[in-house]
C-alpha positions in Angstrom: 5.8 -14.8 -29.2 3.2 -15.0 -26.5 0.6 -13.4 -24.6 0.1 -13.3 -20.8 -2.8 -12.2 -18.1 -2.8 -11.4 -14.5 -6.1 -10.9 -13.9 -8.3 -13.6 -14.7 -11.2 -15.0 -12.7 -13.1 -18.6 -12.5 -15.6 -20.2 -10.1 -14.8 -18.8 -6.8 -15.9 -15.5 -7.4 -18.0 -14.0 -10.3 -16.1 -16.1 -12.9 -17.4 -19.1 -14.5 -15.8 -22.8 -15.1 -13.1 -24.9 -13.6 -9.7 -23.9 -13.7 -8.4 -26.4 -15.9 -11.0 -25.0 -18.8 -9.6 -21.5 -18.3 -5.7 -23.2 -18.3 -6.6 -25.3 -21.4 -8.1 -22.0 -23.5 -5.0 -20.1 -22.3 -2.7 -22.8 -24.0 -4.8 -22.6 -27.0 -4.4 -18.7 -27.5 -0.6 -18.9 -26.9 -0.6 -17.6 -23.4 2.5 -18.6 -21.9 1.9 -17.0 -18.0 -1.7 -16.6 -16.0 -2.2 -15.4 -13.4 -5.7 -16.4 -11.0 -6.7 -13.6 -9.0 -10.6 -14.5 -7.6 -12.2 -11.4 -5.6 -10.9 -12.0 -2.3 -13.1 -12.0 1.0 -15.0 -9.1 2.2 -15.8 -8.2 5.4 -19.4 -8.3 4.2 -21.9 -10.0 1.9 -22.1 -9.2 -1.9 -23.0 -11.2 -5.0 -19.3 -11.6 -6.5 -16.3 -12.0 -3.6 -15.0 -15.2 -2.9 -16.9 -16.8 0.0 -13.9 -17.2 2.9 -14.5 -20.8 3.7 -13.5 -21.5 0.0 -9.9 -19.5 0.3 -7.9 -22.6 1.2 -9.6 -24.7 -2.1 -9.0 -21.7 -4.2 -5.3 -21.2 -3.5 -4.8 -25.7 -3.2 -6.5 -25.6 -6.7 -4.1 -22.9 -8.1 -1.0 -24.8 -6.2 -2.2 -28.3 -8.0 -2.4 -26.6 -11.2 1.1 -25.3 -11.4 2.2 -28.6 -10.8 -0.2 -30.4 -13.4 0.9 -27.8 -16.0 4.6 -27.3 -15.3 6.5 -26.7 -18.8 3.3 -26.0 -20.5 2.6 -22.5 -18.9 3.7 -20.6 -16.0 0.9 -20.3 -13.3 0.8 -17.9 -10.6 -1.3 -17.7 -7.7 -3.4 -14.1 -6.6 -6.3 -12.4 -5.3 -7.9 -9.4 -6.2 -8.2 -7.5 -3.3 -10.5 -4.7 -2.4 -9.2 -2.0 -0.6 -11.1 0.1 1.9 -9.0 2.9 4.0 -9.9 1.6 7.6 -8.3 -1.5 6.5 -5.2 -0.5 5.5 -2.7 -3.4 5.9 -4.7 -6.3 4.2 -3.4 -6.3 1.0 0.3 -7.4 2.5 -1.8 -9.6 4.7 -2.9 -11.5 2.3 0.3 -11.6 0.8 2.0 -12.7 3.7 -0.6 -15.5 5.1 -1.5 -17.2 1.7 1.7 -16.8 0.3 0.7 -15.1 -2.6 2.9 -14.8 -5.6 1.8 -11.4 -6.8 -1.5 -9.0 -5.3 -3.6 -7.1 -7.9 -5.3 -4.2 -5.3 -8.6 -2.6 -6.7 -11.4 -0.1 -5.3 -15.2 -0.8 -6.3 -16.6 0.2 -3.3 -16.8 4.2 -2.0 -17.8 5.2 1.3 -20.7 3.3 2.8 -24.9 4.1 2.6 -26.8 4.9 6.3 -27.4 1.5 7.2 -23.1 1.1 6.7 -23.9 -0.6 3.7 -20.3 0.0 1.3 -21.5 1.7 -2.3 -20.6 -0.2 -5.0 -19.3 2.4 -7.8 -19.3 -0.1 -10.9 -22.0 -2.4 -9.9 -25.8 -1.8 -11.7 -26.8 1.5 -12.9 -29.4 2.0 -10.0 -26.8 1.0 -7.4 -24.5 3.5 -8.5 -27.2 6.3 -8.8 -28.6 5.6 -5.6 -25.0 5.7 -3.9 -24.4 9.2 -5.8 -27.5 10.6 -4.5 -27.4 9.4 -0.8 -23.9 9.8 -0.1 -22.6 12.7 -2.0 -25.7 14.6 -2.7 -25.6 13.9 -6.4 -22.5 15.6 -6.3 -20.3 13.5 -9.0 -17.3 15.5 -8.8 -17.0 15.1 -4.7 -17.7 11.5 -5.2 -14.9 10.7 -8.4 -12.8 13.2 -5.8 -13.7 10.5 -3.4 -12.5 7.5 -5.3 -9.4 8.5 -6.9 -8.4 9.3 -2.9 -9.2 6.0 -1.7 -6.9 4.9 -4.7 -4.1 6.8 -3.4 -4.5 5.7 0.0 -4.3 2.7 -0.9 -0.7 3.1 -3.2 0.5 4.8 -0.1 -0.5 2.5 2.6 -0.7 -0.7 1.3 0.5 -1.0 -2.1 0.1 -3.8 -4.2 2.0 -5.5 -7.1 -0.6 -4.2 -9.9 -3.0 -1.6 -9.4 -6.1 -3.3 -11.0 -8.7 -1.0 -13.4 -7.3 2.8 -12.0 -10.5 4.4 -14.1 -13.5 1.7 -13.9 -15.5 4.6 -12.5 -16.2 5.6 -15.7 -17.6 2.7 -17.1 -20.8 4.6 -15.4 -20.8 7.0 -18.4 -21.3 4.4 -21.0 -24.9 3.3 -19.6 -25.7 7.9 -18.9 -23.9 10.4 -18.9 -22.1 11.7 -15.3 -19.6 13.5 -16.3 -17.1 14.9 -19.1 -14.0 12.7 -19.0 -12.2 15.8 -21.3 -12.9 18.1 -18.5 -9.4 19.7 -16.2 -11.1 18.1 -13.0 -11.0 15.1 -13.9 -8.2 14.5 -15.4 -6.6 16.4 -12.9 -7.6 13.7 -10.2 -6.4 10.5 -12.5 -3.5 13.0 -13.3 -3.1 13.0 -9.1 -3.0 9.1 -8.9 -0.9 8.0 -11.7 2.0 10.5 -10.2 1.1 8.2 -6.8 1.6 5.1 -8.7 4.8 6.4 -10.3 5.6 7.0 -6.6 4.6 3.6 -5.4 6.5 1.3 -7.5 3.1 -0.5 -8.8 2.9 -2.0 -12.1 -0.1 -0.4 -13.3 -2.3 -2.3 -15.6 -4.1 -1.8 -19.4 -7.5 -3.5 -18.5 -9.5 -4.6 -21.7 -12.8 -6.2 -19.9 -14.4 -2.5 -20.5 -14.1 -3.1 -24.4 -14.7 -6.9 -25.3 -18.2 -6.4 -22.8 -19.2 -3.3 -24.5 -18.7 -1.3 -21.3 -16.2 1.5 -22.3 -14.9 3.1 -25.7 -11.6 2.4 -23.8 -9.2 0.2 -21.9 -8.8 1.4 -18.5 -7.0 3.4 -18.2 -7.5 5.2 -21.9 -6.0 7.6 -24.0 -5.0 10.5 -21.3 -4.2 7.7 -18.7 -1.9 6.2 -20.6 -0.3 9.4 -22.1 0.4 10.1 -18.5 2.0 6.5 -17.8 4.0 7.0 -20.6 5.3 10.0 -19.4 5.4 9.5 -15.5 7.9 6.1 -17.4 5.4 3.8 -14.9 5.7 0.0 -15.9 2.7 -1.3 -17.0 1.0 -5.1 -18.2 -1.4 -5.9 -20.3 -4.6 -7.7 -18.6 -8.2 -9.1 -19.8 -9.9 -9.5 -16.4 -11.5 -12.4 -17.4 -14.8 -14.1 -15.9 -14.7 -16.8 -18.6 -12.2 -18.9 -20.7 -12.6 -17.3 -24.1 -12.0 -13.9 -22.1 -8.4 -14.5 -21.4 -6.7 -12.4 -24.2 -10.0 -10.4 -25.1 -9.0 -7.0 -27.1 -5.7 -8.1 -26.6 -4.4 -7.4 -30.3 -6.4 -3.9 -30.9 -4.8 -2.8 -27.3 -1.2 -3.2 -28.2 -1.3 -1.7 -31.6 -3.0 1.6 -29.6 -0.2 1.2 -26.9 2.3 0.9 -29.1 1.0 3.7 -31.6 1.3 5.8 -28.1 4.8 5.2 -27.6 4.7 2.2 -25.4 7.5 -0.4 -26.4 7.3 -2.8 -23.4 4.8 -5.0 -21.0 5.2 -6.3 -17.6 5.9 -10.4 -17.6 6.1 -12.2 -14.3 8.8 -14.6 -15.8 10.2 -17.9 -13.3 8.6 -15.3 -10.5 10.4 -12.2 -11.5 9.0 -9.4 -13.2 10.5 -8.0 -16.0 9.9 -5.8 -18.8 9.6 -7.4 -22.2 9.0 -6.0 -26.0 6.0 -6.7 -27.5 4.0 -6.0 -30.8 0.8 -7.3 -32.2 1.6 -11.2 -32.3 2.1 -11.1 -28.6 5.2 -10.6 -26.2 8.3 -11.8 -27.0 
């Protein structure tokens, strides 16, 4: 039995440590594949995305891991990559130029502010309100409306391997309340994109970051997301987006006995650099 993550984070970006520490952790929690995905690039600055002069140490580091670690654990080398619609195309870019083994695609930025500033949607409180107020008139349906069409754009332009946190918008409601997550709307629009990713052939993934931080009652997605996956039969994996070492399986044991209470009998594994679906129960994947 084992466990496995693919998304995990260390210096480059907004994570902490050396990659060895985060390696070394995994082995001592029983994971037998990781995946690094650091926030790639941006086309501007921000606080957390991987600085593009240190791409090529970032992706030699992950390279000279899998060779220090071969027959210990199975490494794999990513980025998480933002998507914006006017740059459709990147994710395979990236793909393509760094010879990536996987992508993990994610949105965290909506539209841009007047000075062309992008809106970072699960950033600090007063970003997000200021962003909702400027942009969409305090409107919070138009801008969730907004986000969960960028997310489709993206699964239908430029898809990647694993669609990365499909609901983080609503980490929002755990610092105010924005919005009723039980209302039609909304769960019409999350209804809209899992039927996209069912359509795209993405592996869409349970994201526990929101629960071991005490930012969400749920994974993302939750309870309705995941009755949907279930239903829509769309492959999914089981990830800790991790910024620290002692992240790397975090929730990991609670989330599988709620998936598999929901029906769910099998995870995602990227195994010798195939994926393929696996049974699982609360000691890990076997």
């Amino acid at each position: 039995m084992a466990w496995t993550n693919y998304h995990s984070h260390f210096k480059y970006c907004d994570g902490v440590d050396e990659i060895d520490k985060h390696i070394q952790q995994a082995l001592k929690y029983g994971v037998k594949s990781i995946g690094f995905t650091s926030h790639s690039p941006v086309h501007f600055e921000n606080k957390w995305s991987m600085d593009r002069r240190d791409l090529p140490t970032y992706l030699k580091e992950v390279e000279e891991a899998k060779v220090q670690y071969a027959g210990q654990i199975e490494i794999y080398k990513s980025l998480e990559i933002d998507y914006f619609p006017d740059k459709a195309g990147l994710i395979e870019t990236f793909r393509k130029d760094f010879n990536l083994d996987y992508t993990l695609g994610s949105v965290h930025f909506v539209d841009t502010f007047a000075d062309g500033k992008p809106w970072e949607i699960d950033g600090p409180l007063l970003t997000f309100e200021k962003g909702l107020l400027e942009i969409f008139s305090n409107d919070i349906k138009r801008a969730l409306k907004r986000y969960f069409e960028i997310t489709i754009h993206m699964l239908e332009q430029d898809c990647p391997t694993i669609l990365g946190h499909v609901d983080k918008i609503k980490m929002q409601n755990h610092n105010k309340f924005f919005f009723d997550e039980e209302r039609s709307w909304y769960r019409d629009y999350l209804s809209q994109t899992l039927e996209a990713a069912a359509q795209s052939g993405t592996i869409v993934e349970v994201n526990t970051r929101g629960l071991y931080k005490k930012r969400a009652s749920e994974t993302y997605p939750g309870r309705f997301g995941l009755q949907r996956l279930k239903e829509l039969k769309v492959p999914i994996c089981l990830n800790a987006d991790s910024h620290h070492p002692k992240e790397i399986i975090g929730e990991y044991e609670n989330t599988v006995v709620f998936l598999r209470e929901l029906g769910f009998k099998e995870l995602m594994v990227l195994k010798d650099n195939v994926w393929q679906a696996r049974p699982f129960d609360q000691s890990g994947i076997k």
